[in-house]
C-alpha angles and dihedrals in degrees: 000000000000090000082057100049087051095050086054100047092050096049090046083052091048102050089045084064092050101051097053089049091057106049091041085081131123141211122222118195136151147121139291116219132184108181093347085306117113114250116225129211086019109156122237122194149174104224112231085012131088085236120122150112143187138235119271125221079285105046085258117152131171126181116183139182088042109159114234114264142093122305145180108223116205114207103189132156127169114272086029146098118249122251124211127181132168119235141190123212102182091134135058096251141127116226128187120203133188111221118190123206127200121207124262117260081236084073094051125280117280097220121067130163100179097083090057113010087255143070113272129162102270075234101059098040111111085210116069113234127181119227122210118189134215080244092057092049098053085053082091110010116215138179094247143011087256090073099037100062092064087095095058118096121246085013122096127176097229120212100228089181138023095209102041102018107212112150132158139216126292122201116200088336099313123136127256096253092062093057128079121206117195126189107220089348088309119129091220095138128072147072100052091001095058081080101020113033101051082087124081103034098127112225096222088075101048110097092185145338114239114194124189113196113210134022117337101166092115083083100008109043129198123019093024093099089117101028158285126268095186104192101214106208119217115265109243092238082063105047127087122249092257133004132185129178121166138151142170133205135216090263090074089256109146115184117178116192109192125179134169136179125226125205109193094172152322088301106026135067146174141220118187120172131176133198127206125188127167128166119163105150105110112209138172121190099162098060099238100124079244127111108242088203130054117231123230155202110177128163125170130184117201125183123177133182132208110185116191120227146181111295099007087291109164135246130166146150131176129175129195135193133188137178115191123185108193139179147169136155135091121012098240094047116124122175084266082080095052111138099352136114097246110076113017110230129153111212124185124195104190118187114176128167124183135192118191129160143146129211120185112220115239098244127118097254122066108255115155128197117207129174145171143197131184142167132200120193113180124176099187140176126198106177108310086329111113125214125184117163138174126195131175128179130186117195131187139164139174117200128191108193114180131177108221114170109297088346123093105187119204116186136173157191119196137170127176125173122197122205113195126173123166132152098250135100084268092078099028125110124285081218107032117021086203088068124092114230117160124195127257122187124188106195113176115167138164128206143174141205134192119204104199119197098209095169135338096279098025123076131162119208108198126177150176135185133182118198122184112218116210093211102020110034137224126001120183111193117184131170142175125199123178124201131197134184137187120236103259083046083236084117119054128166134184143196131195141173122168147156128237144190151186144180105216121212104191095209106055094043108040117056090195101064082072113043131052138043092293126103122222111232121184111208089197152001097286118242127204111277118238129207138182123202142183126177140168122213116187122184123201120191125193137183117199124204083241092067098248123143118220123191123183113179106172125167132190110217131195125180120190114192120197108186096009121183109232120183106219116209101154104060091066114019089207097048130053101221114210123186138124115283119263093221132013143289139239134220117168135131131123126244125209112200108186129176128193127205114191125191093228087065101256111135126200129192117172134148143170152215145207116171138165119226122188159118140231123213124165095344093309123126110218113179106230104260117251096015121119129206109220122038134169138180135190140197121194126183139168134177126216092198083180093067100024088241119142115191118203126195125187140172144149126214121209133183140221120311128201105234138192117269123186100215142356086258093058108125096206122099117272093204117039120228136257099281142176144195112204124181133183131194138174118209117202108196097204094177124356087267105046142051147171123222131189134166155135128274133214087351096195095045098224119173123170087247092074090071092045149071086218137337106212108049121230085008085178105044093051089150095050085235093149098030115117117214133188124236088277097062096258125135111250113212107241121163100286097044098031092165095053089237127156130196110307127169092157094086089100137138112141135023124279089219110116131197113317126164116222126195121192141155130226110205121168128189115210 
């Protein structure tokens, strides 16, 4: 009986417990929210518990039967950063609790100034602009911006030289020349800079890449006729103590990016970044006599200030400096050489200082004042051809924004005033070729924009700016661009339509107008160049029950030139022929830019482009030279969160492009190949602050040579020393030169570099 007794009483005693247990329980419910729009299939859990649940079509989440006690909730959904938050359940209640997530910067950041001259949501910019990360860049890490934009799509690095190598950026098939690119909004770099200044901005300063395809001269002014790639530099108050990231591949290249942050005290901060590059190992594999890749010596100093005010008001300043010796040519060439007939060699000495700032009045309403200087100082050889230029640009602008009602107003006042000198017939006088005259261009200019709030998802961006052309007179550029978005924001479209303009100057833009056996011939005085262009953007979002994240961005683009400057090697094999177009030029095509998220950690970032690039003189069609048709890029990544191992692949695909040739007799190939440049890299995070990467370059080691009996013409007779021409200055094929060709390096359209491994470390300090 008593064994009874006991074996009630424990059971009473048990289910008591129970009981209690069972009824100290919580329920946690609550919404998921991107941008004030619920977010759907987010996932919801107790961390160190089996508890967890995921957002319904509304954002909607519920977790019950939760015991009372202390948790660490853990809000995460594919494309977006992940939320945490610390909760207490002592009481038997039920709370419900709103968590918003903000998009990774993988996705693109949210945040972008280049489309308006001011920072807007990427969301809510009526001009599509296209955001590039730090931790996109370091996907396939490179010695310059230059390289590291070959992964983005509707933007090629183009090889201007096979001997030097200098190049510059194309957009959607457009030239260099036709494309600005601005440090921190400043148009710091163009003229000399557009082949030369794209090198030395050390990456670990650049906080993202934001690219604008299409005219953009209503704010921006010349030049900006293609496009903009503004590099936006790190604040200080967001940069580590000390970083250091370097590597080196199995070329011999070395390349050391240092940056440090320094605090002087509660209101003012510093910035101060350094790039080393260093590459001295000649090689050629492809049996010309002729390096296939420059060698260099770069370094480049950037400082930059944030100065805290009253009312967040800015102020900042940054300089940057840097000094580049570069050469390429024949194997056995050494500076002794150095502008003489003997051995051919083209050296270039590059010294380039910049000065760029803003500072925002402290008045009640918001008026900013920016500026930027810069100087560019180049002694080069090519041969025996010798180049000196001297270039100076002043730039300075003063903006009023102002918020009234549905109307966002946007004026300005800018001036900027270009100083050029070189020895060559550019600057040379109209009357006597043996006189000195260097340009000097004042270019003041003043120009407005309206962004109209028509409805919640509706907004109109119109614009108008008149600039005032010391030489060539007065240029008026409007636009008008409408967005519209649905009300989860899944569905965005975009119209544009803007005009664009630029005053060309041949010398400091086209490096072939100043290498090579053939002689540069203007035709007439040059005009500014005039473009139209419309284009449409449309941006799907989807969000699968599987939990993967879908992203479609395409856009339909149409460029219409009025004046363009072609430059014209195929009419005379021994003269390169500029004048503006009699006609008009093309540019057209769609691009399609995708990114998958998965949820088992695999991204995925690819886009492509077809675009049509053309003229039309006197009712002849010419297709636009290096400039290829199709072209596609990829970005692969995958994490191995296990082993903390991240694997990168990366690759472009471009197709044919129509190229130079000297002669009808020239064996090389008039159109290039299909090719394609593919990288992979691992990347072993050892602590939160260092980390170890290794890859492959360029795996199928491809180089233009493998499609060619040679790619500089005549590569050992760089002089012309045994080429016979006719009296009309023609060579004349003979037994030693049996195609009539003279000395060419302008036949270029990829890089000679073949497949190299690298290997680096990244390492910050806080």
């Amino acid at each position: 009986m008593r064994n009874l007794s006991s074996y009630l009483l424990f059971n009473v005693v048990i289910c008591f417990c129970l009981s209690q247990s069972i009824h100290a329980q919580a329920t946690l419910s609550g919404k998921v929210l991107s941008n004030q729009t619920p977010l759907p299939f987010a996932n919801i859990h107790l961390e160190g518990t089996t508890l967890g649940s995921s957002t319904d079509q509304n954002g909607l989440f519920t977790i019950a039967n939760i015991p009372l006690g202390e948790y660490k909730v853990i809000v995460s959904s594919i494309g977006f950063k992940t939320k945490v938050q610390r909760i207490k359940l002592l009481q038997e209640k039920n709370p419900s609790l709103v968590f918003i997530l903000t998009e990774e910067d993988a996705q693109l950041n949210e945040v972008v100034v280049t489309a308006t001259m001011k920072e807007v949501s990427k969301l809510e910019s009526p001009v599509p602009v296209e955001v590039y990360s730090a931790k996109f860049l370091k996907t396939n890490p490179s010695t310059s911006i230059f390289d590291a934009l070959q992964n983005v799509n509707g933007v090629r690095p183009q090889i201007n030289c096979n001997v030097c190598n200098t190049g510059d950026i194309h957009i959607n098939g457009l030239e260099g020349p036709y494309t600005m690119v601005l440090i921190d909004g400043m148009p710091v770099v163009s003229g000399l800079a557009t082949v030369y200044g794209l090198s030395g901005i050390p990456q670990s300063l650049i906080e993202r890449v934001e690219i604008v395809k299409g005219p953009a001269s209503t704010l921006y002014g010349s030049e900006a006729v293609g496009g903009l790639i503004n590099i936006i530099t790190k604040k200080p108050s967001n940069t580590p103590g000390l970083s250091v990231d370097t590597f080196a591949s199995s070329w011999g290249e070395f390349n050391l990016d240092m940056a440090s942050k320094i605090r002087i005290n509660n209101k003012i901060e510093s910035l101060v970044g350094i790039n080393y590059f260093k590459y001295q190992n000649p090689i050629d594999n492809n049996d010309d006599h002729f390096t296939d890749l420059t060698l260099q010596d770069r370094i480049s100093v950037f400082n930059k200030w944030n100065i805290a005010r009253e009312h967040n008001r800015q102020f900042s300043f940054a300089g940057r400096y840097v000094y580049e010796d570069r050469w390429g040519g024949e194997m056995n060439w050494s500076k002794e050489f150095r502008g003489s007939s003997e051995v051919y060699g083209e050296s270039i000495y590059t010294s380039r200082w910049e000065l760029f700032g803003n500072y925002q009045l402290p008045f009640d309403e918001n008026i900013l004042v920016q500026f930027s200087l810069n100087g560019h100082n180049q002694n080069s050889v090519y041969g025996d051809v010798r180049y000196l230029a001297d270039q100076k640009i002043a730039f300075g602008q003063l903006t009023w924004n102002k918020d009234y009602k549905n109307h966002d107003w946007l004026a300005g006042l800018t001036y900027r005033y270009t100083y050029y000198d070189d020895n060559t017939p550019a600057t040379a006088s109209s009357e006597n070729l043996e006189i000195n005259n260097p340009d000097n261009t004042h270019l003041p200019g003043i120009f407005i924009q309206d962004e109209i709030t028509l409805a919640p998802n509706h907004k109109l961006l119109a614009g108008l700016r008149y600039d005032y052309n010391s030489i060539h007179g007065s240029i008026l550029t409007p636009r008008l661009n409408y967005k519209w978005n649905s009300e989860d924001s899944n569905n965005i479209l975009r119209i544009g339509i803007g005009n664009g303009y630029r005053v060309a100057h041949i010398f400091t833009e086209d490096h072939a107008a100043l290498t090579g056996a053939r002689s540069v011939v203007f035709l007439n005085d040059l005009k500014p160049e005039k473009s139209w262009n419309g284009n449409i953007n449309f941006v799907k979002k989807i969000y699968t029950d599987q939990g993967t994240y879908i992203k479609f961005d395409t856009t339909l683009f149409y460029t219409y030139f009025d004046n363009k400057i072609i430059a014209d090697y195929q009419s005379d094999p021994n003269k390169i022929i500029y004048d503006n177009l009699d006609g008009y030029a093309i540019s057209k095509g769609i691009s399609l830019n995708t990114d998958w998220v998965f949820a088992n950690g695999l991204k995925v970032l690819a886009g492509a482009t077809l675009m049509d690039v053309y003229s039309v003189a006197q009712s002849k069609r010419t297709r636009q030279l290096f400039t290829e048709q199709f072209t596609a890029v990829w970005n692969a990544s995958y994490s191995l969160d296990n082993l903390n191992l991240k694997i990168d692949y990366t690759g472009n695909l471009y197709g044919p492009m129509q190229l130079p040739l000297l002669s009808d007799t020239d064996p090389r190939k008039s159109h290039s190949p299909w090719w394609s440049i593919q990288n992979i890299q691992l990347t072993k995070v050892f602590r939160e602050n260092f980390e170890l990467y290794t890859g492959v370059k360029n795996l199928l080691n491809w180089t233009p040579a493998k499609d060619n009996p040679f790619i500089i013409a005549r590569s050992h007779d760089p002089f012309d020393k045994n080429v016979v021409f006719d009296s009309h200055g023609n060579a004349v094929p003979t037994p030693e030169n049996p195609y009539g060709l003279t000395f060419d390096p302008s036949y270029v359209y990829g890089p000679n570099q073949g497949i190299r491994g690298f290997f680096g470390i990244r390492w910050h300090l806080d």
